[in-house]
Structure formats: C-alpha cells, structure tokens
C-alpha positions in Angstrom: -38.5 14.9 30.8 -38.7 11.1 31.0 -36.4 8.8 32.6 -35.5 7.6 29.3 -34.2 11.6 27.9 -33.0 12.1 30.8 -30.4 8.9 30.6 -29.8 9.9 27.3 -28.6 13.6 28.0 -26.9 12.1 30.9 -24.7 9.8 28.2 -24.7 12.6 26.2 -23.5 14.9 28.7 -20.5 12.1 30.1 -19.5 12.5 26.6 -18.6 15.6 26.7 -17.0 15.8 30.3 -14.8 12.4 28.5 -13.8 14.9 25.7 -12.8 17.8 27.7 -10.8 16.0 30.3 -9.5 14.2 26.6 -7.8 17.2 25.4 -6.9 18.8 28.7 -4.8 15.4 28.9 -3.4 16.5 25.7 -2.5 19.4 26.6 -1.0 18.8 29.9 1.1 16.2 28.7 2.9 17.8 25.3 6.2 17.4 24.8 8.4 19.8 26.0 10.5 22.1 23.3 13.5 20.6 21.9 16.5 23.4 21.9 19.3 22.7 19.9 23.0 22.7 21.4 25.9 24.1 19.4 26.6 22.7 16.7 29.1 19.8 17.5 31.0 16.9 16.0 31.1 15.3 19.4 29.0 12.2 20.2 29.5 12.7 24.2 31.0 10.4 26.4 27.6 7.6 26.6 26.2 8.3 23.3 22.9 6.8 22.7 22.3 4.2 19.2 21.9 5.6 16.1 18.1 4.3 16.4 17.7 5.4 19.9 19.1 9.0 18.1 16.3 8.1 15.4 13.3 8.2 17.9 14.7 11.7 19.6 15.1 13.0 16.4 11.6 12.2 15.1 10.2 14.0 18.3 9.4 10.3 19.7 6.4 10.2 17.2 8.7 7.2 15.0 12.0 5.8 14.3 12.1 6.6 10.4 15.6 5.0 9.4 16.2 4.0 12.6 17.1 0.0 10.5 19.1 2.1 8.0 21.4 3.8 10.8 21.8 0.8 12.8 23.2 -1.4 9.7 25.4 1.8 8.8 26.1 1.6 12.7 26.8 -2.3 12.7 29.4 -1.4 9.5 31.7 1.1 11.4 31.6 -1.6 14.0 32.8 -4.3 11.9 30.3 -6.5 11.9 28.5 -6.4 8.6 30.8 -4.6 5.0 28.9 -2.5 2.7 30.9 -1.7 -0.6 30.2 -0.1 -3.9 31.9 -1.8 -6.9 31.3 1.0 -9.1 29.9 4.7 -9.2 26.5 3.6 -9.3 25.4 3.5 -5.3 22.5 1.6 -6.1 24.5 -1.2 -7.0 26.5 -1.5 -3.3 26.3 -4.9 -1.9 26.5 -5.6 2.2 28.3 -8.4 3.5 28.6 -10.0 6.7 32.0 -10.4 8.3 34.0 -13.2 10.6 33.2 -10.5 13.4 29.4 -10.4 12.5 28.7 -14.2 12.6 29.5 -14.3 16.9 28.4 -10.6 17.9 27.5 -10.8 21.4 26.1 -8.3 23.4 23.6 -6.5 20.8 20.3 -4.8 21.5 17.5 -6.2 20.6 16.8 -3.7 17.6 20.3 -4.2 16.9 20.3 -8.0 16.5 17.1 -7.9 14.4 18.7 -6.0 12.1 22.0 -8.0 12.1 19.7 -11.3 11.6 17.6 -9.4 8.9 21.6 -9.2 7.0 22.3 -12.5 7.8 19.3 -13.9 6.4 20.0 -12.5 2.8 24.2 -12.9 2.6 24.4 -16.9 3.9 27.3 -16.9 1.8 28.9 -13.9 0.4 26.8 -11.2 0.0 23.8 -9.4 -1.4 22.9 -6.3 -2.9 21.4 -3.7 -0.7 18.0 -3.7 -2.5 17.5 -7.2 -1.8 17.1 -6.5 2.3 14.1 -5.2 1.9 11.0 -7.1 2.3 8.4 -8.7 -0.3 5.8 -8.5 1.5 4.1 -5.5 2.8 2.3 -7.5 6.4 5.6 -9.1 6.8 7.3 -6.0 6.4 4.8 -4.1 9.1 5.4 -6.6 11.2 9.0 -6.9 11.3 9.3 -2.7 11.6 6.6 -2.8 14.2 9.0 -5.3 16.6 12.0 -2.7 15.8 10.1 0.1 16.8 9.0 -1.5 20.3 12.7 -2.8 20.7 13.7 0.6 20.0 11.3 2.3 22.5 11.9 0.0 25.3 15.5 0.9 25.0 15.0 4.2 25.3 12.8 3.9 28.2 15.2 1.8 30.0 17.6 4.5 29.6 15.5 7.3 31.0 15.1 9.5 27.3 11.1 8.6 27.0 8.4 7.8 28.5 4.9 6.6 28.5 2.6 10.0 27.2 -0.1 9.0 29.8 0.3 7.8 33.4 -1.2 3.7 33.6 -3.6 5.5 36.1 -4.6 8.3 33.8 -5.2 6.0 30.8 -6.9 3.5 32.5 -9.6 6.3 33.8 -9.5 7.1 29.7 -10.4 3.8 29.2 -13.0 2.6 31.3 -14.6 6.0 31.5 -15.1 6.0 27.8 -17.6 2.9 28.1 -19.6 4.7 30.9 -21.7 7.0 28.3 -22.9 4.1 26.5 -24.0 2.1 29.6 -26.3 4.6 30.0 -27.7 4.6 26.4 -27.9 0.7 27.0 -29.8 1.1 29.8 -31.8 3.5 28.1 -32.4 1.7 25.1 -33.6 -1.4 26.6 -36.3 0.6 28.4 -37.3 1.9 25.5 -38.4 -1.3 24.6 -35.6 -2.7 22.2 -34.5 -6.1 22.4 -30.7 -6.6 24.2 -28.9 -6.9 21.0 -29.8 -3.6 19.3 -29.3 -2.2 22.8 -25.5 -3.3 23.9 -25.1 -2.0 19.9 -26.4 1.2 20.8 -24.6 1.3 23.9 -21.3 0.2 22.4 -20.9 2.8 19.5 -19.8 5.9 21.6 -17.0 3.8 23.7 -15.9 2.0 20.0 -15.2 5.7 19.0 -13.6 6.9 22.3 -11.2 4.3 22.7 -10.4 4.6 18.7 -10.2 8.4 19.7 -7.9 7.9 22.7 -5.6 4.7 21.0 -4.6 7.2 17.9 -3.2 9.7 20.7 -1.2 6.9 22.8 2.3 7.0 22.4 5.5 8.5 23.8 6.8 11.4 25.6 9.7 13.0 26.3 11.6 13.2 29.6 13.7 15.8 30.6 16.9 14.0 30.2 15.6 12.6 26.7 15.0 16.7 25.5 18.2 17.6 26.6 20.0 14.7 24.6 17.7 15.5 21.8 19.0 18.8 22.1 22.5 17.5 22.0 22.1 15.5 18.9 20.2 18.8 17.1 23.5 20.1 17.1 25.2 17.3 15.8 22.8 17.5 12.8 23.4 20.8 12.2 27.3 20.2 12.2 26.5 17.8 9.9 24.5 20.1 7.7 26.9 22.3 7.2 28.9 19.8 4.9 27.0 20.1 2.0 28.2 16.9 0.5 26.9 14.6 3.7 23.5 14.5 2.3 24.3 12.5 -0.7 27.2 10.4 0.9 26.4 6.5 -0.2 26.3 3.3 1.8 30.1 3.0 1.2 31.0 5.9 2.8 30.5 4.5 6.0 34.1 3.4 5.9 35.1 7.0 5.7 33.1 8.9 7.9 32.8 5.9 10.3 29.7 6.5 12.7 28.7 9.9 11.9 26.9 8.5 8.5 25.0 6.4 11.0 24.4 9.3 13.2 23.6 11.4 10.0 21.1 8.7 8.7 19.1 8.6 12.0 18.7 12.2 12.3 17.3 12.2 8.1 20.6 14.0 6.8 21.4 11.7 4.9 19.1 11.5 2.5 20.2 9.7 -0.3 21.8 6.1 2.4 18.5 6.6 4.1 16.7 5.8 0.9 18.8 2.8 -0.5 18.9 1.1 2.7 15.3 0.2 3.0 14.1 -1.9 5.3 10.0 -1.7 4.0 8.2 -3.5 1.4 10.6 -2.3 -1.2 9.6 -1.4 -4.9 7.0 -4.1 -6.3 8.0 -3.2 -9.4 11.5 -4.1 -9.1 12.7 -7.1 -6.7 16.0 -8.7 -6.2 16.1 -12.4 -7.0 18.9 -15.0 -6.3 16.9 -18.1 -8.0 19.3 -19.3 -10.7 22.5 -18.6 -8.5 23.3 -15.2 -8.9 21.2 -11.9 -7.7 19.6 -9.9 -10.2 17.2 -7.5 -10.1 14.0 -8.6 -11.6 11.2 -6.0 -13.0 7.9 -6.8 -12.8 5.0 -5.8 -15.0 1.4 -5.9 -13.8 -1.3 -6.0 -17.0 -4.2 -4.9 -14.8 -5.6 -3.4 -18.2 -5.0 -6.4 -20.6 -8.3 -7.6 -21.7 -9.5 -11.0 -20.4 -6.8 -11.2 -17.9 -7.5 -14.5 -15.7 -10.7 -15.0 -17.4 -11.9 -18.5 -18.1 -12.8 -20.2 -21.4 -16.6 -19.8 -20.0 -16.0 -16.2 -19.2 -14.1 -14.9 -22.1 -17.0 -16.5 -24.6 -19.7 -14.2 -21.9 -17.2 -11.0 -22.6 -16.7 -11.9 -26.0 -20.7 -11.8 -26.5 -21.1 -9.1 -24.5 -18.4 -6.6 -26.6 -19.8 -8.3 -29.9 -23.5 -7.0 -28.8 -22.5 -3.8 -28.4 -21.2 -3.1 -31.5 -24.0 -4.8 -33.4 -26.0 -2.6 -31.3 -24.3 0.3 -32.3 -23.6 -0.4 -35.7 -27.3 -1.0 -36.4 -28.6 2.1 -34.5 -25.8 4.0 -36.6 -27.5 3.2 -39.8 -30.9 3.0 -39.2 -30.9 6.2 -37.0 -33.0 9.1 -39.4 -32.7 13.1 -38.6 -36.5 13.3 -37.7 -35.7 11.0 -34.7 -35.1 14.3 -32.8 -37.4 14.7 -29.6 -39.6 18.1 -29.6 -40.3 19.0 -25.4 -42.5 22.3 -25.2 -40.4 24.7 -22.8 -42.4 27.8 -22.4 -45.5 28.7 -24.3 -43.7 30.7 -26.3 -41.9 28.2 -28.4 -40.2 24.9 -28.2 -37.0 23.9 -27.9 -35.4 20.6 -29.8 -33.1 17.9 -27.8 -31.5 15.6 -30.6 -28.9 14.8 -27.7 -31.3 12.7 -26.2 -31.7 10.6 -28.8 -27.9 9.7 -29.7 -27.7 9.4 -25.6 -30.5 7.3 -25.5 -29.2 4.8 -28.6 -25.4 5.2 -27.2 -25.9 4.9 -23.2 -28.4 1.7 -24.5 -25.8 -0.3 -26.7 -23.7 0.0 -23.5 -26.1 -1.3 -21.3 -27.0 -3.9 -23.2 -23.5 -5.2 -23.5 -23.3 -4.7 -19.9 -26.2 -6.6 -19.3 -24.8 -9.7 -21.2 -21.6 -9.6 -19.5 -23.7 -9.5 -16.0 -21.8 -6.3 -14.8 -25.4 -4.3 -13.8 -25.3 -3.1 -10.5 -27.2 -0.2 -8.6 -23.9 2.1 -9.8 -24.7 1.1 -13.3 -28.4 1.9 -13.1 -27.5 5.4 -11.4 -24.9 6.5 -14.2 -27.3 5.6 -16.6 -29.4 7.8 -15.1 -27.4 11.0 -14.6 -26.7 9.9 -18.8 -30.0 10.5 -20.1 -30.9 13.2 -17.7 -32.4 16.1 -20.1 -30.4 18.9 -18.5 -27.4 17.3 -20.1 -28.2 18.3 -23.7 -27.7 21.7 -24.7 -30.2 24.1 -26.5 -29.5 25.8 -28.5 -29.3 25.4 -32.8 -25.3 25.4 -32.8 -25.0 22.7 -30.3 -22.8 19.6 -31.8 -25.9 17.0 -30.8 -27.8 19.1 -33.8 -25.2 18.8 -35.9 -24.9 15.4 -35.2 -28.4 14.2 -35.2 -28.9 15.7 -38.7 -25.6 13.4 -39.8 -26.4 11.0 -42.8 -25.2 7.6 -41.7 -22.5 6.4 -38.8 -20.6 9.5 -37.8 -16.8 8.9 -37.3 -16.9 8.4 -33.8 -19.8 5.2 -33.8 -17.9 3.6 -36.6 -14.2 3.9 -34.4 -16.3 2.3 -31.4 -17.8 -0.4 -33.9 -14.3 -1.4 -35.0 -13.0 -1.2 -31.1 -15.8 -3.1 -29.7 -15.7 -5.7 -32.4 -12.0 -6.3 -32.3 -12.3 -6.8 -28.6 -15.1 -9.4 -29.2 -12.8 -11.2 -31.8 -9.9 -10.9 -29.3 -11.6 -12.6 -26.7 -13.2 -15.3 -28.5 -9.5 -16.1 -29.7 -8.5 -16.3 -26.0 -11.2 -18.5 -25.2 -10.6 -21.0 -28.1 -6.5 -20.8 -26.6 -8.1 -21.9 -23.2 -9.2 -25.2 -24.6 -5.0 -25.8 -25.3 -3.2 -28.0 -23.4 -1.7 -25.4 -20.5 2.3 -24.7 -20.4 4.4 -26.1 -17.3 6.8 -23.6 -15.6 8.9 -23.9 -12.4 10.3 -20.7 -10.3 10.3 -18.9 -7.7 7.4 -16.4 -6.1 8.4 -12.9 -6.1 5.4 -11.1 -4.9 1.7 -11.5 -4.6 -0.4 -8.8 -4.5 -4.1 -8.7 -3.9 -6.8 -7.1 -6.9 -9.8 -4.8 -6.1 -13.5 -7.2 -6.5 -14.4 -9.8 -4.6 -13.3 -13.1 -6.0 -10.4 -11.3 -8.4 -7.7 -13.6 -9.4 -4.4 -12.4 -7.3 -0.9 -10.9 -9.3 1.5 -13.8 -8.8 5.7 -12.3 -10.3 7.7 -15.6 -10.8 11.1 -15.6 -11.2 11.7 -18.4 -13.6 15.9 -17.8 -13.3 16.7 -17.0 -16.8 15.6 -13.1 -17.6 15.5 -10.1 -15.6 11.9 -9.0 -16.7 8.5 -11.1 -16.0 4.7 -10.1 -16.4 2.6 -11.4 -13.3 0.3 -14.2 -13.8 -3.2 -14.4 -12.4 -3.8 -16.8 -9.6 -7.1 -17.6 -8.5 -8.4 -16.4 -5.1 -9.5 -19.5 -3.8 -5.6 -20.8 -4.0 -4.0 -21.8 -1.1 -0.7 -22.7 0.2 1.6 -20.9 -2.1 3.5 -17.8 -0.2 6.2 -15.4 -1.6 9.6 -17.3 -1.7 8.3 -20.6 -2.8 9.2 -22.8 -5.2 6.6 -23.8 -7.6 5.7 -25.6 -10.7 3.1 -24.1 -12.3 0.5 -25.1 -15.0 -0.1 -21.6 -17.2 -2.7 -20.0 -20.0 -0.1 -17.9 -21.7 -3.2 -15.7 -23.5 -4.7 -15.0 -19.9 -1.5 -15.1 -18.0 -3.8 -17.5 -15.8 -2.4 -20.0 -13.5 -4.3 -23.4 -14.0 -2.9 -25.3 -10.8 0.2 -24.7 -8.6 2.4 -27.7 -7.3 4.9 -26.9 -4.1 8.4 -27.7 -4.9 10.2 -26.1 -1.9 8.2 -24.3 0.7 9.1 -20.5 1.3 12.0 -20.4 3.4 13.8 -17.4 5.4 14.7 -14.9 2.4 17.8 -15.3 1.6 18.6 -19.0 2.8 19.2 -20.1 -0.6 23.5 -20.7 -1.2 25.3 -18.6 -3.2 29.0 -18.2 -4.9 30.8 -15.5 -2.8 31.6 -13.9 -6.0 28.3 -14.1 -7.9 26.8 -12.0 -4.6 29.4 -9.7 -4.9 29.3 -8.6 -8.5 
C-alpha cells in the first residue's frame, strides 16, 4: 500500500472514529425523562414565563407560541387589552394601555413582544391578524431573536443548558477537519494542483460540521425536568376543562394567566393560532392605508397567460401558440390512414404502430411552438424523447391509436387544441397591441412581495390602493430595486399584464404599524 492509500484509509478511518464518538455524544447527553406532577391549578410560588413554560414544554427543542403566551401574559398584567366586539374571535382587536406605554422591568422576550404591539396600535388599536409579519425573512428574524432571548432566560435561571460541554464541541469541531487534511495532503501528492486539493480536503469537514450544527442545541437540567414536570401537571389540569382548548384571545380577562400558561404548553389551540406572530396568511393581510384596518385578500394569477410579459415577448408567445395550431391543424387534415408505420417484430408476423405516427405529428407541433417561443432546454429534448419512444404504443388491433389513425379528417381532440392554441395566440397578440397604450398611474401601499420560480421572473407585488378589500398582485420586474413591503408607491401599470412599468417612492417603508389611526376606526 502506497503512502498515498494509506493517507486515504487513514481519513477514511478518522471518519469513522469522528462518527462513533458523534453518536456516543448523542447518546450520553439525552435529555432526561420528563414525569408529570399531579395535576394542579397552582403556578408555584417563583413561577417561570409563559415562554420560559413554552421551551420546557416543547422538550427544549423550540418555543412554539412562546409570542402568543407572552402577549396573553402581558394582558392579565395590564399592559396590552385584547377584546372581541362580537362572536367572531377572529375579529378581536389588542390594544395597548396607559400601563403598557412605561412598563419597566420586562425581559427581553417580553419587551420584543410588547414593542412588536406597540408598533401596530400607535393610536388605538389593531386587529390581532395584523401583528403578524409580511415578510417571511423578517419574520425569521424577529422569532429567531425571541427564541435566543427566551433561552438565555432560561439558562440564567438554571432550567437549560448547553447539550454539549464548549470543550466537548470544540473537539467536535476541530476534529471534524482533521479527516480531510489528510485527503488534502494526499491529494496534492497525487499530483493535483492546490485548488482541487483543499476541495477535496474540505468536503468531509463541510459535512461533519453540517452533521454536528443540526444536533446543537439545548438540554435539560435537573431542576429544568423537574419544573417541566410541574407544569405537565398544570396542562393536564387544564385539559380536563374541555372548553380551555377553544377559549379566544378575550378570555384572557377571565381566566387571567392560566390562558397564557395554557397557550405555552399548546392547550390552547384555537388563541395559539390567532395570535400569530410568523409570516401570516399571504393571502389575506391586514392593511391600515386609507385610515381604517381592513383585511385585504390577495389573488396571485401565476396561471394567467402573458403575465408580466412585454410587448416584444407577448408578439414571440403569440407566434409561438399561433404555430402550433397551424401545425396541428394542417397535420390534422392532411394526415392519410396508410401513414401508419409497419416494424417487423418476430418472423412470424408484423405488428402495426399508428401511435407513432399521431405522436410523432402531435409531440412535433409542440416542439415547434416550443422552439419559437425559445423554451428548448435539455428537459425538453428528454421528454420528447421518452414521447416517441416505441414501447409507448400499444399492439394490439383494438388499441385507440388504430382507431384513431384510420380517423377521416381532425378527430375531436386536434380540432379542441386548434381552437385552444389559436385563441391563446389571438389573446396574446391583443395584450401586446394593449402594451403599446399609454400605462395607468396608481399610488398605494406594498402589501407583500413574493419571489417566482425562473431566473429573471418578474416578482408578485399586492398593493393596497385604500379603497377595496380585494387586489390581484402585479408583476414587478426582478431587476427593481428600492421598493420594500410597507412603502408607499406610485406606480406606472399594464392593466392586461398586471405589469409594473416603473415604481416612484412616495414614503419609504416605515415600522409596521407607524401610520396614525382614529382610536375608533382601530377598534371596530
């Protein structure tokens, strides 16, 4: 064995040794078992926050809620209102209070979440959909901060705990890179140049470390599984009332804490999912633009033909559709039954494919169209392969390829995709003659963007235009810059494409929420 192998088994080898002392790791540092107390109604005499409760609950893998139940907590306190005007819990608004605006002495976690509040009820208040976020990186973010918050908390108070010792991960860590050292090493005197080595080298530590980062986390302590223990029980007190589950928002001024408490430990089911602090629905966004909040749906046409197109490119898809039903519609009529391919099978006899002729004139119209709207690619190529593979068409005399291969003129089916084809074609080339109008000027507010699959594709911009609680999103070009969700903006607009020509600033995007309100508008 040269010295080269031999460096390689030794990697090889490392790797291994890195794996096994890996999961003995694992194993060694588990969380202990959780045992629930008796069931209880009692909080205890230090009782931890509703989203400290959330992490113990969760079995410290996350604080699901943990934003929910500290609002709910903030509420029994005083310092933030939720109420329901009517029966309909999804249309409770939360307001902040005289005792909210100078709240001293809050967590971290719990100050976010009183800012978050704050920063949609300036004056008044807002409906609880409207706290969550409209952006999905902003909403990531913000959560990600609460967690940390929430987990430093918890340290400080002796319930968790790092899952590996600094000296343990460290070892992790830098003895994950060793392996490849010796594959660089190797690779280099093998006679490849340095970059291709370090490559080489750097692959198995890449994975490692990804390896070892999806395990890091935290652990329990003992003190943290006994008070997890302790607020098992409460949850199973609170079980037991069959009506907790679907308590709403408002019933915080009823049951006071315990709908916090309940929220945190996922009893509450119904609070938990109204009082989101994510993303929220992009389908259906709360908007104050126009002075009072509604709740604004949003439609997305990611089907509607010639969506964001220009002029140029809707005359190119307009050929392009228009081709393939000439195509089709000529190799309809001209196509004769004694096109029909003989292949000799056995010497026995024959056997007939008149599938591969309809294939060949069917799959060919398409490709052609395809063609002029330059959308070939290798995937194209390859399904147009497997489509006019031979042991696709059936053999035998009863086979509907016979049946249609022997068809006098179109069949039903070619004509249907004539008409389709060259109504598309006609309603494209009216789309591109409505590009050479004059565009439309609009002025509103930015919902949400959302990004579209392909490189280069237009973006889905919702804008509130204040005056109806239903809007289709418009296509804004990729290359567009300095327009972000919460801005005002004038817009110049292709109504037929739903295509945004050019986008002037009128008020940069500003904290959500930051815009003033009547007290009573927020509240209805």
């Amino acid at each position: 064995m040269t010295h080269i192998e031999q460096l390689y088994w030794g990697g090889a080898g490392l790797i291994v040794l890195w794996l096994v002392v890996f999961g003995l790791a694992l194993v060694a540092t588990r969380n202990g078992v959780v045992r629930p107390g008796p069931a209880t109604q009692e909080f205890g005499p230090d009782p931890e926050p509703p989203a400290v409760v959330s992490l113990l609950g969760n079995g410290w893998r996350g604080v699901e809620y943990a934003a929910a139940a500290t609002l709910l907590d903030l509420a029994a306190r005083g310092l933030v209102e939720v109420r329901q005007p009517g029966d309909d819990p999804v249309r409770s608004t939360v307001h902040l209070t005289a005792a909210g605006r100078a709240a001293p002495g809050l967590m971290p976690y719990e100050q976010r979440v009183l800012d978050r509040v704050t920063a949609r009820t300036v004056e008044g208040g807002a409906p609880i959909g409207a706290i969550a976020f409209r952006e999905e990186k902003r909403a990531a973010a913000w959560n990600a901060k609460l967690r940390q918050e929430i987990i430093a908390d918890a340290r400080v108070r002796g319930l968790s705990r790092y899952r590996f010792a600094p000296l343990l991960g460290s070892a992790l860590l830098i003895g994950a890179f060793v392996p490849g050292a010796l594959f660089t090493v190797a690779a280099v005197m093998g006679g490849h140049n340095l970059r291709a080595a370090l490559a080489v080298g750097a692959a198995p530590g890449v994975a490692l470390v990804f390896l070892l980062g999806k395990t890091l986390g935290e652990r329990a302590t003992p003190k943290g599984l006994e008070r997890a223990g302790h607020w098992a029980g409460l949850r199973n007190w609170l079980t037991a009332h069959e009506d907790f589950a679907q308590l709403p928002p408002a019933a915080v001024t009823v049951w006071d804490r315990y709908l916090a408490y309940g929220t945190a430990l996922g009893v509450t089911s119904l609070t938990g999912r109204l009082l989101g602090f994510d993303s929220g629905d992009r389908r259906r966004v709360w908007s104050s633009y126009g002075g009072t909040w509604r709740a604004v749906r949003i439609r997305y046409p990611r089907m509607r033909p010639g969506f964001g197109g220009s002029a140029g490119r809707l005359l190119q898809l307009a050929t392009a559709a228009g081709v393939v039903a000439a195509a089709l519609c000529a190799f309809a009529v001209l196509r004769q039954p004694d096109w029909s391919a003989t292949v000799e099978a056995h010497s026995d006899g024959s056997w007939r494919q008149p599938g591969l002729v309809l294939s060949a004139g069917w799959v060919g119209s398409l490709l052609l169209g395809l063609v002029v709207a330059g959308k070939i690619s290798r995937w194209t190529l390859l399904l147009v392969f497997l489509a006019m593979m031979p042991g696709n068409f059936a053999r035998s005399s009863d086979n509907w390829f016979t049946d249609a291969a022997a068809h006098e003129g179109p069949l039903s089916g070619e004509l249907a995709a004539v008409v389709i084809f060259g109504a598309l074609a006609t309603y494209l080339l009216v789309l591109a003659c409505l590009e050479r109008r004059e565009p439309d000027t609009i002025t509103g507010e930015v919902l949400r963007m959302e990004s579209r699959k392909g490189k280069g594709a237009a973006r889905f911009l919702a804008l509130d235009e204040g005056n109806t609680d239903l809007t289709t999103a418009w296509a804004l070009p990729a290359a567009s810059q300095g327009i972000a969700t919460g801005a005002q903006v004038r817009l110049r607009v292709s109504r037929g494409t739903r295509t945004i020509r050019s986008a002037e600033l009128v008020r940069a995007a500003m904290p959500e929420g930051d815009r003033p309100k009547a007290p009573e508008q927020a509240a209805s």
